[in-house]
C-alpha positions as CSV (number, residue, x, y, z in Angstrom):
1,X,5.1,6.6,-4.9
2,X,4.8,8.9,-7.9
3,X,1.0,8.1,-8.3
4,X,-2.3,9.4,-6.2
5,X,-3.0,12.0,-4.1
6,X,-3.1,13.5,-0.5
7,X,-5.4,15.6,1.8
8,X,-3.7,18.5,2.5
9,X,-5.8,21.0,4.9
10,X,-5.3,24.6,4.8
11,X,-5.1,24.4,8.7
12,X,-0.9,23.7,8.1
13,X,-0.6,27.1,7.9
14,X,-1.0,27.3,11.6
15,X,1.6,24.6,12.5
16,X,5.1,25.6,13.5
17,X,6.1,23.1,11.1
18,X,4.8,25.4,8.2
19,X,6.1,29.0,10.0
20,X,9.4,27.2,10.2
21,X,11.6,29.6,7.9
22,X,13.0,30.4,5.4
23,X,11.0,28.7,3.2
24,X,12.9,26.2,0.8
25,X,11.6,25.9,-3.3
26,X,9.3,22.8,-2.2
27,X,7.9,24.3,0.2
28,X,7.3,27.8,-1.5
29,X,5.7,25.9,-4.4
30,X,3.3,23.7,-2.1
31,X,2.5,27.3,-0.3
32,X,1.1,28.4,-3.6
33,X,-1.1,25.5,-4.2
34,X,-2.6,26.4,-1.1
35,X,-3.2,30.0,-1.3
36,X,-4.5,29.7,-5.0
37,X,-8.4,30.3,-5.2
38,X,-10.3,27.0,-5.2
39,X,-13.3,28.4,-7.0
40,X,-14.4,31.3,-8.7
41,X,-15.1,34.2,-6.9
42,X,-14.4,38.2,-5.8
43,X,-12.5,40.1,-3.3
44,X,-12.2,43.9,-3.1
45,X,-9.3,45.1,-4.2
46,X,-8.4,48.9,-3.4
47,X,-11.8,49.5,-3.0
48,X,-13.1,48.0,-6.1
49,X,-14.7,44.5,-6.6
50,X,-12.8,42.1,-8.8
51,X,-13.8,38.9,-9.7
52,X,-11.2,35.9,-9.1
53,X,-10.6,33.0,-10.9
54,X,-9.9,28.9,-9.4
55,X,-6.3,28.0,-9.6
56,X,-4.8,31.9,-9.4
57,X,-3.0,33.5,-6.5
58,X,-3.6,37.2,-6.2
59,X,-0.5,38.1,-3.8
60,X,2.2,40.5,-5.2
61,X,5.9,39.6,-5.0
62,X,7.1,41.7,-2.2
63,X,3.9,39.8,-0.1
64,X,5.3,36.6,-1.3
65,X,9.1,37.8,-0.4
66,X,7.7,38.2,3.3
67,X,5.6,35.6,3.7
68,X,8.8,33.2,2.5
69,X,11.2,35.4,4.3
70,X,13.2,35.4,1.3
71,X,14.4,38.7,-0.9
72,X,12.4,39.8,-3.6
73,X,15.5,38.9,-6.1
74,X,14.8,35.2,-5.0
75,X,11.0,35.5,-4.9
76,X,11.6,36.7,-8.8
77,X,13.5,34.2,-9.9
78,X,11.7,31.6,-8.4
79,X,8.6,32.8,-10.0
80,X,10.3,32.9,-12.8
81,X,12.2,29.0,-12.5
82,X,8.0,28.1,-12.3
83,X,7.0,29.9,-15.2
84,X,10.1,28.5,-17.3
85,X,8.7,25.4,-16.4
86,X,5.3,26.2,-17.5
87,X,3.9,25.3,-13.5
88,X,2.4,28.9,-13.5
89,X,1.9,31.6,-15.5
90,X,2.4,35.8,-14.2
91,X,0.5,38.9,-15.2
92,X,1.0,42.0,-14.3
93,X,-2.0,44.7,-13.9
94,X,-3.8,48.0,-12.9
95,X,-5.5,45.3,-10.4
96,X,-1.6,43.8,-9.1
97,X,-0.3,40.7,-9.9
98,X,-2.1,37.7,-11.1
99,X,-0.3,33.9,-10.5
100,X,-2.2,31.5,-12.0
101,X,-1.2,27.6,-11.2
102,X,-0.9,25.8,-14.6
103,X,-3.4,22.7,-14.7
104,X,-4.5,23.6,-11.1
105,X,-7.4,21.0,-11.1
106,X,-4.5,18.3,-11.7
107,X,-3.3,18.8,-8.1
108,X,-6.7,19.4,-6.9
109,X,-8.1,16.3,-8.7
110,X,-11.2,15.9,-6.3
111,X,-12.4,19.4,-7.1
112,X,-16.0,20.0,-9.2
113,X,-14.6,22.9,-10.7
114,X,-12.8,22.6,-14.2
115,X,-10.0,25.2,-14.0
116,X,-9.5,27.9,-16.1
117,X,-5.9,26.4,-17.5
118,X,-7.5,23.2,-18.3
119,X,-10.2,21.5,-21.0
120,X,-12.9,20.1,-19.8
121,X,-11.8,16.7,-21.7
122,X,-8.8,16.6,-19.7
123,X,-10.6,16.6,-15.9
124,X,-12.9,14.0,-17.9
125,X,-10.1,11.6,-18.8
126,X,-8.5,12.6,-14.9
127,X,-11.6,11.7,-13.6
128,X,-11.9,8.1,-15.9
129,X,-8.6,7.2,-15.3
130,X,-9.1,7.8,-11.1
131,X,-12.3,6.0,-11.4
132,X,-10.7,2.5,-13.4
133,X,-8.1,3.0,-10.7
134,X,-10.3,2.8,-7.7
135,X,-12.4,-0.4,-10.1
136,X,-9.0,-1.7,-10.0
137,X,-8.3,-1.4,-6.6
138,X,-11.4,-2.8,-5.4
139,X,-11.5,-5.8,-7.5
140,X,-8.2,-6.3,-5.9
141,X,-9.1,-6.4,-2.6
142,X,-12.2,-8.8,-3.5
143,X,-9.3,-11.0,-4.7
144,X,-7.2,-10.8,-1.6
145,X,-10.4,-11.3,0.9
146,X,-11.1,-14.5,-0.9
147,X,-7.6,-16.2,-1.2
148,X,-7.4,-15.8,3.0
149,X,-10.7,-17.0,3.3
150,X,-10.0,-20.2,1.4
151,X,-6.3,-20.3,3.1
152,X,-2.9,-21.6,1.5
153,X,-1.2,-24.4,2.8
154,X,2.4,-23.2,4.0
155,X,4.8,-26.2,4.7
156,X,5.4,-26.8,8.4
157,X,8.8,-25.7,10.2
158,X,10.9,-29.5,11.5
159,X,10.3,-27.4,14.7
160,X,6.8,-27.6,14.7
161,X,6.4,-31.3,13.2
162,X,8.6,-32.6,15.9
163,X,6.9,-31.0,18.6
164,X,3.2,-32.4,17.8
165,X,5.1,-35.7,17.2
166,X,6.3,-35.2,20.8
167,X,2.8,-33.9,21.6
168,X,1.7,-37.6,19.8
169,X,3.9,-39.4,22.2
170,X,6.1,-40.3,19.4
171,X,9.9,-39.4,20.5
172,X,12.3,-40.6,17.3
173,X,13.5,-37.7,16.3
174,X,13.9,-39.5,12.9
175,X,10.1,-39.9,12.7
176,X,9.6,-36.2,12.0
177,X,12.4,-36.2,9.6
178,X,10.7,-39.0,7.1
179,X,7.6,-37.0,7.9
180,X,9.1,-34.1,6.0
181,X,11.3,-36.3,3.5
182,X,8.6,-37.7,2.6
183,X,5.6,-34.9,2.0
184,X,8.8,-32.6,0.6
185,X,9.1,-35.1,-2.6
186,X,5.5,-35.0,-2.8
187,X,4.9,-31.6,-3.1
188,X,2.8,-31.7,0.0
189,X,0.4,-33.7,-1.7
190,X,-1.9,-36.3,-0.7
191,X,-3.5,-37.8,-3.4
192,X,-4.0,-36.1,-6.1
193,X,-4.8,-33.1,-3.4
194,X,-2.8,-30.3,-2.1
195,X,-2.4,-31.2,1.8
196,X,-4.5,-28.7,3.6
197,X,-3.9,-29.7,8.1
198,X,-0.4,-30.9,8.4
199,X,-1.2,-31.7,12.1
200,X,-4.1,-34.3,10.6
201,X,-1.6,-35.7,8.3
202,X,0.7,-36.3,11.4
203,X,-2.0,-38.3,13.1
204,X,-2.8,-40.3,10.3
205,X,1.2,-40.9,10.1
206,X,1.2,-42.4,13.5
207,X,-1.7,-44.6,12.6
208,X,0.1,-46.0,10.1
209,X,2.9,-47.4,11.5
210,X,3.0,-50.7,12.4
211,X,4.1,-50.7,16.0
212,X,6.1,-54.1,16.4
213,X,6.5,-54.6,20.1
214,X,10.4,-55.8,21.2
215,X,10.9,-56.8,24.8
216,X,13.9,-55.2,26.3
217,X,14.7,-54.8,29.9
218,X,11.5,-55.7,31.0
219,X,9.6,-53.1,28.9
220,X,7.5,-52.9,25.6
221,X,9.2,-50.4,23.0
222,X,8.5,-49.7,19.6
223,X,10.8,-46.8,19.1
224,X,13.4,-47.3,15.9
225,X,10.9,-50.7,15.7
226,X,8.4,-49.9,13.7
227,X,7.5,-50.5,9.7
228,X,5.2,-49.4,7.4
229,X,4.7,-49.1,4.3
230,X,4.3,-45.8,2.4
231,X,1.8,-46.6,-0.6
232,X,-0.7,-48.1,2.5
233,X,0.0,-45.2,4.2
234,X,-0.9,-42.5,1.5
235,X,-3.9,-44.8,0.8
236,X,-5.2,-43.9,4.9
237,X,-4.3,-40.5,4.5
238,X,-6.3,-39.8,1.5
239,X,-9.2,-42.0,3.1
240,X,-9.1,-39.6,5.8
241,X,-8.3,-36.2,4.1
């Protein structure tokens, strides 16, 4: 949560969430990062052309105090709480007062245009670093696409397996049981393979059971009848894996 970056349009300034006042520390501090310059350029200033610098916000205090509904004692030491810090730095001129956002291109880490409180080999190494993160985060995903199209087996719910056995025509509720029993102390193995369709290991299950037909009342039954052995049993499954 600490890491990475958000679009945050200059357009909030309209929304009654932003004019929603007095402004707390956060909010005041965000407030700057938006009204800093995002490039070089001018503005006239009592009626004199002045050049402005990326990453500095040319509002004076009292401005601020307004803007923030706050009093120009708080808008001070606030100010001054930031430059303490070392987030900004304040100068006082002729031309009014100068805020300048310490390592401005940091927070606007998108931006072409190296600020004035940074090297150029610190945007380069910002720039590497976003770009091995983004290598990263692609391989990643590559990674992810291709485990879920090969699929992982996930072990079947007694739930399930005794409803397909149901589904099979197979009723003994103890047939699902040794089902599981059995495929649990295997590791879901068959062979020497992980099982990959539990429902066609069912199938081949029922095939392998010897049905022994015992006449009672009149009718043929093989439920709680049947036999089979487990090795011969394995040895269809794989056959038919």
């Amino acid at each position: 949560m600490n890491n990475g970056y958000i679009s945050l349009h200059r357009s909030i300034f309209d929304n009654w969430v932003w004019k929603d006042t007095p402004f707390s520390y956060g909010q005041a501090w965000i407030d700057l990062l938006l009204l800093a310059n995002y490039e070089d350029g001018k503005m006239l200033y009592r009626d004199k052309l002045i050049e402005t610098k990326r990453g500095c916000v040319y509002r004076s205090i009292s401005w601020l105090a307004n803007r923030w509904k706050w009093s120009r004692n708080k808008t001070r030491h606030f100010l001054g709480l930031l430059e303490s810090d070392s987030m900004i730095t304040i100068e006082s001129t002729t031309q009014g007062t100068t805020i300048t956002i310490v390592k401005y291109g940091f927070f606007q880490g998108r931006g072409t245009t190296e600020s004035t409180t940074e090297s150029t080999t610190e945007s380069t190494t910002s720039e590497t670093t976003r770009g091995q993160r983004k290598d990263i985060s692609n391989k990643n995903n590559k990674d992810n696409k291709l485990n879920n199209s090969i699929g992982r087996f996930t072990p079947p719910a007694l739930a399930d397996v005794q409803s397909y056995f149901k589904e099979k025509g197979i009723s003994d509720p103890k047939e699902p049981e040794k089902f599981i029993d059995f495929y649990t102390s295997k590791g879901w193995m068959v062979g020497k393979n992980k099982m990959k369709d539990w429902k066609a290991a069912v199938r081949n299950w029922i095939k392998g059971i010897d049905k022994t037909k015992v006449k009672q009342n009149g009718f043929n039954s093989f439920e709680n009848q049947r036999s089979y052995d487990n090795d011969e049993l394995e040895r269809l499954l794989v056959a038919n894996q």
